[in-house]
N, C-alpha and C positions, 0 to 999 in steps of 0.2 A: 410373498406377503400380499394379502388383499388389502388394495385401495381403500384408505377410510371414507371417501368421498367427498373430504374435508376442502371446502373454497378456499382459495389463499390471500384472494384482495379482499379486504371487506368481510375476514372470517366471524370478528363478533358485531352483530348488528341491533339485537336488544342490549337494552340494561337491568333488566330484570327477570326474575329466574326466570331458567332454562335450559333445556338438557341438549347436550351437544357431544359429538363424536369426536377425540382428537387421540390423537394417537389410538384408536382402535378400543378407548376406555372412554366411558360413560361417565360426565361431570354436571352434577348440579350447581349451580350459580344461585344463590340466594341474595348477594351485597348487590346492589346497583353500583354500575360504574359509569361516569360522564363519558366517560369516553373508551374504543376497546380496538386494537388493532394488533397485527400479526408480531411484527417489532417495533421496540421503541430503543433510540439510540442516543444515549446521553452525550453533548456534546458535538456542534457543526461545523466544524473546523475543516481545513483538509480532508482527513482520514472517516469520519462521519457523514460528509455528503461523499465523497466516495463510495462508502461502503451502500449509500442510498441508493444511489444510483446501480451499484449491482447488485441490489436484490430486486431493483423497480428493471433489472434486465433481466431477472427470472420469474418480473412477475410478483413479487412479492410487495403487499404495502408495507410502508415504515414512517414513522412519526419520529422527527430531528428534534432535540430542544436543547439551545444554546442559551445559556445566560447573557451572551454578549449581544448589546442590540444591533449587530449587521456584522459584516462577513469579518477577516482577519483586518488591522491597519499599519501592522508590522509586516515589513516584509520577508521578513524569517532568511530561513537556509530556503536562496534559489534553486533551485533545478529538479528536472525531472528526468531519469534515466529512461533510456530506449526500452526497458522491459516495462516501466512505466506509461509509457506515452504507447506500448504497444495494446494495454489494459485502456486506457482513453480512448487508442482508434476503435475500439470494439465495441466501446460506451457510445462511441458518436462525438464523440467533446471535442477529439484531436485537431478537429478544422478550424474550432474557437480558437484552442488555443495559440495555433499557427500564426493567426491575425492578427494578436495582439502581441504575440512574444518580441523579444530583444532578438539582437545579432548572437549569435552562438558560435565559436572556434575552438577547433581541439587542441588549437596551440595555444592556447592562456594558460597565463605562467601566475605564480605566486612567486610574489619575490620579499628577501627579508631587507630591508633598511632603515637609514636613518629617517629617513619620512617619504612623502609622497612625491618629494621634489629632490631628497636627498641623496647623501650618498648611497651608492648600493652594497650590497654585504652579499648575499646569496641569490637568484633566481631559479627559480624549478619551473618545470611544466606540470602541470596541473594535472593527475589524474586523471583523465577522462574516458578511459577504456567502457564504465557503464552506459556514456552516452554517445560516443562515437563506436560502430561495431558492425562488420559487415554477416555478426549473424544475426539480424535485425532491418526487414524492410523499414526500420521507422528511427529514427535517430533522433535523441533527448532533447530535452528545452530547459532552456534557463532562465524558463518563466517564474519570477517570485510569484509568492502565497499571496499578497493581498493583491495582484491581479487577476490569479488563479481563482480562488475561492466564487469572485462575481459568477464566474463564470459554470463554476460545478452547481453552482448556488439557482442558477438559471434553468440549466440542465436538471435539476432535480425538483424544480416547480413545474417545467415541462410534463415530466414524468411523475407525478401527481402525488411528489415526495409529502407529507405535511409536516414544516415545516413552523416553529416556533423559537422565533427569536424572543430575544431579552426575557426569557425564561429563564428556570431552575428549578431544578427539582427538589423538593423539602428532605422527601423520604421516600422508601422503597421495602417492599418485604416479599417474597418468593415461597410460591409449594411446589408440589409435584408438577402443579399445572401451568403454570404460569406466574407472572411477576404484576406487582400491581404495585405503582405510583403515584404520588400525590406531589404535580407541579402546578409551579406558581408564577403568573404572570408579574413581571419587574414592575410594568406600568401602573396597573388600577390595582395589584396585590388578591387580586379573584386568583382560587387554587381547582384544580380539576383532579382527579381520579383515572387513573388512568391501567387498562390490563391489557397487559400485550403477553404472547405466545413466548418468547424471550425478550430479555433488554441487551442489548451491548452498550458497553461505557468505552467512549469514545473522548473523553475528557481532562486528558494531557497527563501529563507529568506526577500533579497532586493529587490525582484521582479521588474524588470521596467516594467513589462505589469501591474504589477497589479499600481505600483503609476501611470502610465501613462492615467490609466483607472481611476485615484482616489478610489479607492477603499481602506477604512479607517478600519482601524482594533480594536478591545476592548482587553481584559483583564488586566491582573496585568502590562504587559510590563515586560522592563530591571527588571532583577534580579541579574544579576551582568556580568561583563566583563573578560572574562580570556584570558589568555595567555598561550598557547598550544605548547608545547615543544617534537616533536617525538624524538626517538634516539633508537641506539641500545644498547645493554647493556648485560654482562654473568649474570642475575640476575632472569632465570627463575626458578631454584630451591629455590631462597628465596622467590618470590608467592606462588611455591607446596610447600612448609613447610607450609605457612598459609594457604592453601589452597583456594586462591584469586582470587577473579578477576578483584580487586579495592580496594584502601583503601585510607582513609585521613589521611592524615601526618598533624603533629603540632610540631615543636622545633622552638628554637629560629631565625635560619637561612630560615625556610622555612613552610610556609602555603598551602596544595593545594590536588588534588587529585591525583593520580598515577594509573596508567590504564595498564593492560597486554591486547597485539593484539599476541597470542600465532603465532609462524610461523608454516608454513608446506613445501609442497614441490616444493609453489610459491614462498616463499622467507622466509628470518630469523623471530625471534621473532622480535618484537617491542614493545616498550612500551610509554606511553606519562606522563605528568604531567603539567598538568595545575595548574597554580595559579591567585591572581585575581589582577587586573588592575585597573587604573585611565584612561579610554580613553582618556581624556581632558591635561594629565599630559602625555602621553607614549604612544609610538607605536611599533610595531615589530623592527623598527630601533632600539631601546633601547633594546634589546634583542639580543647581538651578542654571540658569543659563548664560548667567554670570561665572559660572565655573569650567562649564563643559565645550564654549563657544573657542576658550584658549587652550582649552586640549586640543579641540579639531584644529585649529590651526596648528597650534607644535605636529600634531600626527601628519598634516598635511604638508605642511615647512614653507606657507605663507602668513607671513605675520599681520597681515591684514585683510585677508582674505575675506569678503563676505560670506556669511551663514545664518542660514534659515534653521533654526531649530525644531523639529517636528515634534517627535517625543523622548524622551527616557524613560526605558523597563529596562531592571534587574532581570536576570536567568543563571540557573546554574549549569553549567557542565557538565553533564554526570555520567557512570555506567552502571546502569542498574536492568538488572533485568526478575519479574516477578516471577516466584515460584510454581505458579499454577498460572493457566490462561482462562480457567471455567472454572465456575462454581453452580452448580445447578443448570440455571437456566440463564445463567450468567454470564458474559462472555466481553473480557477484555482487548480491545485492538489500540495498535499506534503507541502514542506515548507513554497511555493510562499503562501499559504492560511492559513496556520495555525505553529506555533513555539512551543516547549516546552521543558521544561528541559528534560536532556538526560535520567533520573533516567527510568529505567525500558527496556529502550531500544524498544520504543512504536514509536518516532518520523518517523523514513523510513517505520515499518510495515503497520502507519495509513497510510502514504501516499502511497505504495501500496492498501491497501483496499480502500481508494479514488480513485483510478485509475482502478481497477476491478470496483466498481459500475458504473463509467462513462464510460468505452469500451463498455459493453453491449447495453447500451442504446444509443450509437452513430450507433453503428453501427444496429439498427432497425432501426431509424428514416436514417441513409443512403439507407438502404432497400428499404423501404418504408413501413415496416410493422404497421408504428404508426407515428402521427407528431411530429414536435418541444416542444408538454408542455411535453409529457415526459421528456424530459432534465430539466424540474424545477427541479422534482423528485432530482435529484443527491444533490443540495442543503436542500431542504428539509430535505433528510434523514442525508448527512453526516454531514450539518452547528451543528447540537445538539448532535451529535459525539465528533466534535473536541472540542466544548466549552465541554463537558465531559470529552474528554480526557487530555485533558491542563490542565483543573480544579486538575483532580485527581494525574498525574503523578508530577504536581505541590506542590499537598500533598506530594507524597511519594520521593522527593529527600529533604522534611523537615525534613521526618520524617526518612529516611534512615539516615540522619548526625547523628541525635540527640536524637531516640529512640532505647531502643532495640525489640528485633523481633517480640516479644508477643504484642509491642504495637504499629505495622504499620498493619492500617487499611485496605490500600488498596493492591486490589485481580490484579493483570495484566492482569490474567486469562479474568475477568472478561470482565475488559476493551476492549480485545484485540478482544476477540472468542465471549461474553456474551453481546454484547448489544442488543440492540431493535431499529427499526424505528418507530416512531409512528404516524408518516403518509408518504407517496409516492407511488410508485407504486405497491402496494402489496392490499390485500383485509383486509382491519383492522376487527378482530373480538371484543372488547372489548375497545372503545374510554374512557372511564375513568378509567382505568388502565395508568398508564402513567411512570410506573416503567419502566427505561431503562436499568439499569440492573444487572444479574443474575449470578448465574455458570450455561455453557449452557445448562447442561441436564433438568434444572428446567424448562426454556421454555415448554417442551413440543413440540415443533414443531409447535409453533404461529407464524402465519405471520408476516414478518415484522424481522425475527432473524435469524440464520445461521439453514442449515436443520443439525440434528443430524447425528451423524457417526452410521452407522449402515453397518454390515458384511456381505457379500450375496455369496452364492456360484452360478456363471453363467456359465453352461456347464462343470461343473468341474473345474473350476479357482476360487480362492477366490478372489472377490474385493469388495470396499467398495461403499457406497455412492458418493463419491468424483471419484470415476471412469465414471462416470453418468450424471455430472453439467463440465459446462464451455465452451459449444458454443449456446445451445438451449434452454428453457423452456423444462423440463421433465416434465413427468406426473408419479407419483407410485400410483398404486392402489393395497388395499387389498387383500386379498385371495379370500372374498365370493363379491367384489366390481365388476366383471365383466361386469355387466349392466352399468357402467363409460363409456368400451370401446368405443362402437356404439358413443356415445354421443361426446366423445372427437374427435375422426374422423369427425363426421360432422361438431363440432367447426375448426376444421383444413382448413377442406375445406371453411366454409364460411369467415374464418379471412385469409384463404391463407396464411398461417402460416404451421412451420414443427413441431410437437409436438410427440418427442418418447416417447411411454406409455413400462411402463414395471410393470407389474402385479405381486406381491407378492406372489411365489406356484405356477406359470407358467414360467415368463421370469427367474424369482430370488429367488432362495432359501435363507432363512432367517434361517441364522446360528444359532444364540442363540434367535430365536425368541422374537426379539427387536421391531421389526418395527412398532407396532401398538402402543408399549407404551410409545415409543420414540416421535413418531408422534401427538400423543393425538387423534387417529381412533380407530375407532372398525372394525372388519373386513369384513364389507362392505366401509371402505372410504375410499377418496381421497385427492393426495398432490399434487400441483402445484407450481414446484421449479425452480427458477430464472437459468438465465446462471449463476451468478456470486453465486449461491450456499445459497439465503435468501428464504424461503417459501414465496411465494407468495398468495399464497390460499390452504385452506384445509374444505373438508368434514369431521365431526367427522364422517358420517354415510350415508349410500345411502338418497339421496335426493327424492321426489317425483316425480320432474320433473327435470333429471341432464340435460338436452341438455339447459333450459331454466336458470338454478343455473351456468352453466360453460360458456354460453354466457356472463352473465351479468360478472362473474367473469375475465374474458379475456376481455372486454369492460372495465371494473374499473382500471385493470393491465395498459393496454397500454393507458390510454385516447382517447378512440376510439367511 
């Protein structure tokens, strides 16, 4: 496919007509618009300057507009798994977040009793296979959201995100070409106009893009309704004695769970406690601070415990997962497309890894390097994700109440770093296998999964694998693979594509000589590894004719 020529920062620059090349088709512009940019991403929350951030790592601009006027104030579901924080170091963020984060053990326990001081009923150890993992130079944090957010929030002003707070959007309407919005500042009530190349709605749970679009969602639904109670409280040495990071309380006064947001040097400790609700009966109104102040004490099991009440927000519970992820040029991540219970702390990390597979592929088809069905792809692979992941983390906030540890089944690990695509843009090697999945080192390094961490020394620097993925398709070739080289260079040139090759024993020493067995090669093969870090294609072994095996293979990848 020849290059449309098409710039990707700063692609519309008048507002009045004008004829412009985008996808290789001739569009007149006759409406003026205030304002025109590549994406515009409704909602900046977690999962939205996330998603900013990696497409401002491919280059691409994008315009954020949150309704709320400044970052998250809830501290939500803590944590971020080592496949997540492995998506930050990449970003740059990771050092941030290092600085401000809490203490993090993989031995915190969730324990069930009578209160915080009470008698004990059951203890477990806390899942944490996702964040502690020795396939992973980088291990999780249990940095909450409204520390986190300052911080992506920063990073994304950096990188020249724009950025509209205490906004909203009115309305929205889509062609062939693009989507064109009309948002409205909260403050002075001025509305702008707005056309961007695609929108993604990045705007939780109640989505209005997505009901506005009808987009109907399945699974179990409502699981129950709570009522979320932040406050402060001197009661972080009663969690270190249990050494916790959640428990459920049961006495006669109070039913619910109890959550530590440990502070640092952004601000105090925190803690929440939810318990559950009649929507139809009660609302946050019913919850003043006259009511809630001797719950937290029953939950805590000091009868006079000093507390600071922060705020009360209702939430629901839910597992829903939407039936489509696109519509047009439309394209839903995070909670706007998929819900689930908090148990595992998987909700924000899938909707970042929904947001890294979707940047890369905007921003080719921005390019010009491949067309629109690439964008199917992002559906394809993530829709049988989240119906996974809803399914399973759905299991394990059953079984975290009501089992003990030997008998909760499910791996987070697994979920989080170990699944499989089993079809989209990748080169499937074995279509009736259809296990999704693994701990990730069992892959092998089959298409369609995350590439293996593997150690490299380069020029005398140690880095990993993960220093190598995240703006381009890599190429790694084995030791005795160099007949690859020639081949991949003339695939470069005929797809006009940038493709860095780094040769295993030339570009990159292989510390504990992993690479080939990590990979599933011998060492004449070859590995073709996504921006966003999924193998794409791999040679167990020199090919007969590679120029004619890595055309087809790069034809398959991009639908070209």
């Amino acid at each position: 496919m020849k290059k449309s020529g098409m710039k990707v920062l700063n692609f519309y620059q008048l507002k009045f007509e004008r004829k412009v090349n985008i996808m290789n088709k001739k569009v007149d512009y006759f409406q003026p618009y205030d304002e025109t940019i590549p994406i515009l991403i409704i909602g900046g929350s977690l999962v939205g300057l996330s998603l900013s951030l990696l497409l401002a790592k491919q280059g691409v601009s994008s315009m954020v507009v949150e309704r709320h006027p400044d970052t998250a104030i809830h501290p939500r579901v803590a944590g971020l798994t080592s496949r997540t924080m492995e998506i930050f170091r990449v970003l740059g963020v990771e050092k941030d977040i290092r600085n401000v984060e809490p203490q993090f053990s993989k031995e915190s326990k969730v324990f069930q009793a009578e209160s915080l001081v009470g008698q004990l009923f059951n203890q477990t150890i806390e899942e944490m296979s996702a964040f502690f993992t020795d396939e992973s130079p980088v291990k999780g944090s249990c940095i909450a959201q409204d520390i986190l957010e300052p911080i992506l929030r920063k990073h994304a002003e950096q990188n020249g995100v724009d950025l509209r707070y205490n906004t909203e959007m009115i309305s929205f309407e889509q062609d062939q070409d693009g989507v064109s919005a009309i948002i409205r500042n909260k403050s002075d009530s001025t509305s702008r106009q707005i056309k961007a190349d695609f929108m993604i709605a990045a705007d939780g749970s109640k989505s209005g893009v997505r009901k506005q679009l009808d987009i109907e969602q399945h699974g179990a639904g409502t699981i129950m309704h709570n009522m979320s109670m932040v406050f402060e409280a001197d009661i972080a040495e009663l969690f270190a004695k249990r050494n916790a990071v959640m428990g459920f309380v049961r006495n006669e006064k109070v039913m619910g769970a109890l959550v530590s947001y440990p502070g640092t040097s952004v601000r105090p400790d925190l803690y929440r406690l939810d318990i559950w609700y009649d929507p139809k009966k009660e609302s946050v109104a019913d919850y003043p601070e006259s009511r809630c102040i001797p719950l937290i004490r029953a939950a805590v099991g000091i009868s006079d415990l000093q507390v600071n009440l922060k705020t009360v927000l209702s939430w629901e519970m839910a597992a829903r997962v939407s039936d489509c992820f696109q519509q047009g040029r439309i394209f839903l991540v995070g909670d706007s497309v998929r819900v689930q219970p908090p148990s595992g702390a998987l909700g924000g990390n899938t909707g970042i890894a929904e947001a890294q597979n979707l940047a890369w592929k905007l921003a080719a088809v921005l390019r010009g390097d491949t067309g629109l069905d690439l964008l199917k792809t992002y559906e394809s692979e993530r829709l049988p994700i989240a119906d996974l992941t809803v399914e399973q983390t759905t299991l394990l906030s059953q079984q975290r109440a009501t089992e003990d540890i030997d008998q909760i089944t499910v791996n987070t690990l697994m979920i989080n770093m170990g699944y499989r695509y089993l079809k989209g843009a990748f080169v499937t090697e074995d279509k009736q296998d259809t296990t999704q999945i693994k701990l990730p080192n069992q892959w092998k390094g089959l298409p369609g999964t995350r590439a293996p961490y593997v150690d490299f020394d380069k020029n005398g620097k140690q880095i990993s694998t993960l220093d190598l993925f995240g703006t381009l398709f890599v190429f790694l070739v084995s030791p005795k693979g160099m007949e690859w080289i020639p081949a991949i260079k003339e695939v470069e040139k005929r797809f006009n594509l940038s493709l860095p090759i780094y040769q295993i024993g030339s570009d990159l020493t292989d510390i504990d000589g992993r690479f080939c067995n990590s990979y599933g090669v011998d060492t004449t093969g070859a590995v073709l590894v996504r921006p966003d870090g999924i193998v794409a294609w791999r040679s167990s072994g020199m090919a007969d004719d590679p120029m004619q095996v890595l055309e087809r293979a790069v034809s398959s990848i991009l639908l070209r």
